[in-house]
TORKOL-4160 file (C-alpha; in steps of 0.2 Angstrom, whole numbers, padded with zeros to 4 digits, m for minus):
211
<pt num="1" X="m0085" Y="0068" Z="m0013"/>
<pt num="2" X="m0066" Y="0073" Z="m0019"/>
<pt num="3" X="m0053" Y="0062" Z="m0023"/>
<pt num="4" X="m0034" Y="0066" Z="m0024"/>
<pt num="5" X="m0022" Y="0051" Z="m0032"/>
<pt num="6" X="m0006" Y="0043" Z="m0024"/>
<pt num="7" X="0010" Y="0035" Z="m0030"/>
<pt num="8" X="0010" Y="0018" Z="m0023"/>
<pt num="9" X="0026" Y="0008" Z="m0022"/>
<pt num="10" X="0024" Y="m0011" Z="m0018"/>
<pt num="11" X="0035" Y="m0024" Z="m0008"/>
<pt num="12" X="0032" Y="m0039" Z="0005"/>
<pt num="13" X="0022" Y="m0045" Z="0015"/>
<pt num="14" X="0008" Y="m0057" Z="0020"/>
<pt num="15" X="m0005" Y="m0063" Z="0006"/>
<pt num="16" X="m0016" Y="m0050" Z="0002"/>
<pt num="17" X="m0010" Y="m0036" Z="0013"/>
<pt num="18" X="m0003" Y="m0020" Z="0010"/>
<pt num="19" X="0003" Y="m0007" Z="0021"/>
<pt num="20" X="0010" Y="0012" Z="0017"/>
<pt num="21" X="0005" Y="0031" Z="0016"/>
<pt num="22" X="m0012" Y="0037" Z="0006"/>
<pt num="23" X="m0008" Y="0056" Z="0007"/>
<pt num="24" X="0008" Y="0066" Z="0014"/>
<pt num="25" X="0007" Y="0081" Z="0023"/>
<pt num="26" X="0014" Y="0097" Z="0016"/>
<pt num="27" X="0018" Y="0095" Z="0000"/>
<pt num="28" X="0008" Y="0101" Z="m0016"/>
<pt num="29" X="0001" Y="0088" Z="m0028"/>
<pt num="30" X="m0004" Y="0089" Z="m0046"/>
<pt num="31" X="m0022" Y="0096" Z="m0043"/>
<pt num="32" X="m0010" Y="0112" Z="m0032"/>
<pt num="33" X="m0018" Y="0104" Z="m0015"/>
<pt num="34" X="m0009" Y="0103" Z="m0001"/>
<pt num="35" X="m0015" Y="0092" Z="0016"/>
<pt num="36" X="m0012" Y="0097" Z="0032"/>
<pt num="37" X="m0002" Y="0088" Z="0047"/>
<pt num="38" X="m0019" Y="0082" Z="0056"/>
<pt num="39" X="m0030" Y="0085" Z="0042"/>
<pt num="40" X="m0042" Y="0072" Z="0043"/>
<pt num="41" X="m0055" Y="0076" Z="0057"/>
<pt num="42" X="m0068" Y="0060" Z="0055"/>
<pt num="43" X="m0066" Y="0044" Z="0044"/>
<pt num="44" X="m0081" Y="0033" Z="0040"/>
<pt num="45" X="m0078" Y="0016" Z="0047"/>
<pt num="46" X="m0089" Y="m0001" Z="0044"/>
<pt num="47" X="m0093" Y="m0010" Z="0061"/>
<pt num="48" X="m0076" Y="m0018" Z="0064"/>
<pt num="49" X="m0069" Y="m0001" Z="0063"/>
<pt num="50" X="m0061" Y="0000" Z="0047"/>
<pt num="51" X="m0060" Y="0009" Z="0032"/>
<pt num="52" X="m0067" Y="0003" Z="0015"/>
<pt num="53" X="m0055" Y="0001" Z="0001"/>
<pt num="54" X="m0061" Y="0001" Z="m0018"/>
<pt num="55" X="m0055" Y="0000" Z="m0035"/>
<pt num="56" X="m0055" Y="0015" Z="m0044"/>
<pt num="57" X="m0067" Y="0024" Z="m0031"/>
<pt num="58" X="m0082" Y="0011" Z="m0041"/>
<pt num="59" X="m0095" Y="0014" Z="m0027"/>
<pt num="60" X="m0106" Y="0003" Z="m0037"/>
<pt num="61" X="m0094" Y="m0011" Z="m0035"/>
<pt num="62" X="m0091" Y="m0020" Z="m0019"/>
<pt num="63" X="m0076" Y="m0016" Z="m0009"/>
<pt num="64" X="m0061" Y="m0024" Z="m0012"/>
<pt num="65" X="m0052" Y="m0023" Z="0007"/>
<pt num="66" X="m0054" Y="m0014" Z="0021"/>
<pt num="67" X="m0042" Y="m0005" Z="0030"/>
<pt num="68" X="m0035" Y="0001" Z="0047"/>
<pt num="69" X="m0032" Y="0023" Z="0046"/>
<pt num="70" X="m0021" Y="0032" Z="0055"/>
<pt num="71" X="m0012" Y="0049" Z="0057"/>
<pt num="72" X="0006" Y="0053" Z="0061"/>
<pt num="73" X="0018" Y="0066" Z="0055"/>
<pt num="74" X="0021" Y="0060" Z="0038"/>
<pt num="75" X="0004" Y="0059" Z="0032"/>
<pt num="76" X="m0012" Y="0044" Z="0032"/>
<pt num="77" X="m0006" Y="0028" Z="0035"/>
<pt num="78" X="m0013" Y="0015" Z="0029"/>
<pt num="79" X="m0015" Y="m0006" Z="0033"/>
<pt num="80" X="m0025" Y="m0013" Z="0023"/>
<pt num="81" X="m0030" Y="m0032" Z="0017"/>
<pt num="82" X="m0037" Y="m0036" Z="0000"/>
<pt num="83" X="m0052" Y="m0050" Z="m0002"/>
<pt num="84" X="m0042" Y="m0060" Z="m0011"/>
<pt num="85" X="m0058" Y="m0075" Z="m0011"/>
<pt num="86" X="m0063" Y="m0063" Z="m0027"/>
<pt num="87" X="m0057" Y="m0066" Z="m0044"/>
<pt num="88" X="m0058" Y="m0047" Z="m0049"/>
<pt num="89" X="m0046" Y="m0043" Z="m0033"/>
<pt num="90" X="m0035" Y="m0057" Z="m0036"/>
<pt num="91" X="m0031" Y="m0048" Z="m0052"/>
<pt num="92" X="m0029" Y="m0031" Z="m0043"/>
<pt num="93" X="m0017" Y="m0039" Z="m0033"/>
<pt num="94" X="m0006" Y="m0048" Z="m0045"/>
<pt num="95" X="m0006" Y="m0031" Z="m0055"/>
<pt num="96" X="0002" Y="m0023" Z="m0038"/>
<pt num="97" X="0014" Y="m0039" Z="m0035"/>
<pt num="98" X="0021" Y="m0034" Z="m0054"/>
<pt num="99" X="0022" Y="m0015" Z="m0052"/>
<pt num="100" X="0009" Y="m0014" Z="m0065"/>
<pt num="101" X="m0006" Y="m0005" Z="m0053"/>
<pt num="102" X="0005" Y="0007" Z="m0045"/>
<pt num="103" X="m0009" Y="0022" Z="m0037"/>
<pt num="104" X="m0019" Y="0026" Z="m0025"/>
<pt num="105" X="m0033" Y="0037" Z="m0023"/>
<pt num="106" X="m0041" Y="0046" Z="m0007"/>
<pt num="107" X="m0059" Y="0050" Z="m0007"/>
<pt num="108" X="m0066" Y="0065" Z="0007"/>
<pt num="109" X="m0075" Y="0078" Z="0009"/>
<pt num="110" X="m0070" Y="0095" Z="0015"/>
<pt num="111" X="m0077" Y="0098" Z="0032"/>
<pt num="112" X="m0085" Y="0116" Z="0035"/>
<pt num="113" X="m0070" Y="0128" Z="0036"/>
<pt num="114" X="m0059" Y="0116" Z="0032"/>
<pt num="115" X="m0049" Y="0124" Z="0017"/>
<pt num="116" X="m0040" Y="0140" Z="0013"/>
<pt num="117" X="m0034" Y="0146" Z="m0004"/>
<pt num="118" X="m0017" Y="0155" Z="m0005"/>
<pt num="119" X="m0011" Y="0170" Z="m0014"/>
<pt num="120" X="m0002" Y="0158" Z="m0024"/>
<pt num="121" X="m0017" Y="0151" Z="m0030"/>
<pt num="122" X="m0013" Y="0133" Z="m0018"/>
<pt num="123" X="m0027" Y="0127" Z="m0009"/>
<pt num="124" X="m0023" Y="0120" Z="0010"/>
<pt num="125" X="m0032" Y="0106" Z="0014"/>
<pt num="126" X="m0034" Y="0109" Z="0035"/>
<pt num="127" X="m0050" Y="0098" Z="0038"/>
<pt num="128" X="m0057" Y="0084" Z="0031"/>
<pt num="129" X="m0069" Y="0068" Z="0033"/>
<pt num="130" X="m0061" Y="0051" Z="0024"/>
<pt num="131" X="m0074" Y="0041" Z="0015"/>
<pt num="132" X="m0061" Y="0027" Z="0005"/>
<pt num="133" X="m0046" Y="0024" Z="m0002"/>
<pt num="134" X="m0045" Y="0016" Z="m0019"/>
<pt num="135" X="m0032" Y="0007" Z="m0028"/>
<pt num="136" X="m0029" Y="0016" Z="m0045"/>
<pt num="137" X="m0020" Y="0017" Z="m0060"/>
<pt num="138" X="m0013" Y="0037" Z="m0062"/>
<pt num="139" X="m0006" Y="0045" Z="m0047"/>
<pt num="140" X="m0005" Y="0060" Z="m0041"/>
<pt num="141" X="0003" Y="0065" Z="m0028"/>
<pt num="142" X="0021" Y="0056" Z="m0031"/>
<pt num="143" X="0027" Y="0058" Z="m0012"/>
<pt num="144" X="0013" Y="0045" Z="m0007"/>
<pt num="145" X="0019" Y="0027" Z="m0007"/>
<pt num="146" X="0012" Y="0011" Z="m0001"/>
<pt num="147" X="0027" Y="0003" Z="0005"/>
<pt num="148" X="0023" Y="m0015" Z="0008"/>
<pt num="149" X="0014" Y="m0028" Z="m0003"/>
<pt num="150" X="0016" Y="m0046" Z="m0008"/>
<pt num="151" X="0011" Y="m0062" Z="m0005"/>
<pt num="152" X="0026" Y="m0070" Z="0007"/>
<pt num="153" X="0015" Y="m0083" Z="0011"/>
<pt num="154" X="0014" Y="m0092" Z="m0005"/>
<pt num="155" X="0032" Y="m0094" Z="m0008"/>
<pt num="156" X="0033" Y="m0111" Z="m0004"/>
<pt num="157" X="0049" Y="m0117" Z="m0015"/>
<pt num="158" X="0068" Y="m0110" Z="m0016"/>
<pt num="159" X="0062" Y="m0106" Z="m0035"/>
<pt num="160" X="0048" Y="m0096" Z="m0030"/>
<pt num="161" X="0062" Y="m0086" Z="m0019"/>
<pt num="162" X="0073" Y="m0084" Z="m0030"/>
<pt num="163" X="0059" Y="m0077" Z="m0041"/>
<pt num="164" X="0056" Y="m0066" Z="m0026"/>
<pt num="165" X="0073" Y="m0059" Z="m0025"/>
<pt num="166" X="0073" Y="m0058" Z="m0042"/>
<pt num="167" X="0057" Y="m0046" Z="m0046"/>
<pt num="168" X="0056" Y="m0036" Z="m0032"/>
<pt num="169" X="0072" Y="m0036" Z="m0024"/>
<pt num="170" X="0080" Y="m0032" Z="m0040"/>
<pt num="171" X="0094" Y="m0044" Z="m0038"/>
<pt num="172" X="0100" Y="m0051" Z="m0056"/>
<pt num="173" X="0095" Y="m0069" Z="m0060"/>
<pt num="174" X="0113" Y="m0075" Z="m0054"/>
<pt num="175" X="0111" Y="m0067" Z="m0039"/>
<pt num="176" X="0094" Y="m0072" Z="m0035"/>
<pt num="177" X="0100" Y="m0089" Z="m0039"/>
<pt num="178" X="0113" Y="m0089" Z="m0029"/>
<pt num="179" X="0105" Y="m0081" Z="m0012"/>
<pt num="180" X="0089" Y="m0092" Z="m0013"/>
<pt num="181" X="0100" Y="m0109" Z="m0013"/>
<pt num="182" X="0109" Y="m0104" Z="0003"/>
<pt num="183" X="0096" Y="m0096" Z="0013"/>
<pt num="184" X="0081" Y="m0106" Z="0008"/>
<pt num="185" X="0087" Y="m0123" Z="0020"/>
<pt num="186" X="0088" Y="m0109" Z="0034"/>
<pt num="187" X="0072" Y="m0099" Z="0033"/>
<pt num="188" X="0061" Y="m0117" Z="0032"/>
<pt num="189" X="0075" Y="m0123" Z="0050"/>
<pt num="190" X="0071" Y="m0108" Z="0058"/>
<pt num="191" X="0051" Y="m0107" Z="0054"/>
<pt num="192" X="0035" Y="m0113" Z="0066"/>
<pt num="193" X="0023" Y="m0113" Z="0055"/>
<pt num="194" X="0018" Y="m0104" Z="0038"/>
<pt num="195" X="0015" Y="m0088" Z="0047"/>
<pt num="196" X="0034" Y="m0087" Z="0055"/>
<pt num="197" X="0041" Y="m0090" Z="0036"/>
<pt num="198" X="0032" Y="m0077" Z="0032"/>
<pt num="199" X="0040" Y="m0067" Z="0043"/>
<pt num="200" X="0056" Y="m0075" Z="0040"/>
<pt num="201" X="0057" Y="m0072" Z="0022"/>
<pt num="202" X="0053" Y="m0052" Z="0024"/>
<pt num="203" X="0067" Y="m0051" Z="0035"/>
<pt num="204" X="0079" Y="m0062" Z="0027"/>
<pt num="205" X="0077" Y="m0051" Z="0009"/>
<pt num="206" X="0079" Y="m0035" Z="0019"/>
<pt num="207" X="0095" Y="m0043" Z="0025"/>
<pt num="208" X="0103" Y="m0045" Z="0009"/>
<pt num="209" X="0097" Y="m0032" Z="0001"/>
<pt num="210" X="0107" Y="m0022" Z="0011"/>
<pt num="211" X="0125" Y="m0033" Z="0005"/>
């Protein structure tokens, strides 16, 4: 089994989940691979037809999350959802949260005729069979971003929203301040249930981080 490394870049959304690209298509990494539109032929699914998802391709661990694969013309998309009933994977996950664990990691085999080597010494990656993705520390391929993380569903307080808009949507602690006291009565009016302010709260910091 191979393994190529991904830049990860994390935002919001519900506990435990994360969403984004594991590999891009076209464009030539650190170890001078380049994969394919359409590359990946066959992935290894569990019985609910998921992917596994590892720490730091530790196949003698169990895996951390399992995750739903797809192709489209950007690259391998991936939405996935950590075990976040482990200890060991709550600490992955509050090292994403920060910025701290910022990599991912593909492991695949190349299928038969699946690879050609250029004159310019860049191998194109064609065909391939996915075995996991892992969460780890060193990228490599910096085009490749996870693009949504964080736990939405435990901020349960305006300080934990200002704490929100504070860390990951880089507004200053003023700021912050200011934007969680008159949108936290709102979000809570306007929620069903724990789920919905979820939901509410994504959309509400997409909102102003566009002011």
């Amino acid at each position: 089994m191979k393994h190529r490394y991904f830049a990860c870049e994390f935002k919001a959304k519900d506990a435990g989940k994360f969403s984004g690209y594991a590999a891009v298509f076209g464009n030539v990494d650190q170890g001078y691979d380049v994969i394919e539109e359409g590359a990946f032929k066959e992935f290894v699914r569990n019985a609910a037809g998921l992917v596994k998802v590892l720490f730091g391709h530790r196949h003698d661990k169990p895996p951390i999350g399992l995750a739903e694969i797809s192709q489209d013309a950007k690259g391998l998309a991936v939405a996935g959802e950590l075990f976040l009933e482990s200890p060991r994977v709550n600490e992955t996950f509050t090292a994403m949260k920060r910025g701290a664990l910022d990599g991912m990691s593909i492991g695949f085999d190349v299928l038969p005729g699946g690879a050609d080597l250029t004159e310019g010494g860049v191998r194109r990656l064609k065909s391939l069979k996915l075995w996991e993705v892992s969460i780890v520390n060193f990228p490599m391929n910096p085009l490749a971003r996870v693009e949504s993380v964080k736990a939405a569903g435990q901020i349960c307080t305006v300080r934990d929203f200002e704490d929100f808009l504070r860390d990951e949507g880089g507004f200053s602690a003023a700021r912050a301040k200011a934007l969680a006291a008159g949108g936290w009565k709102a979000l809570h009016q306007s929620a069903r249930d724990e789920s919905d302010l979820a939901a509410a709260i994504v959309r509400h910091a997409a909102a102003i981080a566009a002011l």
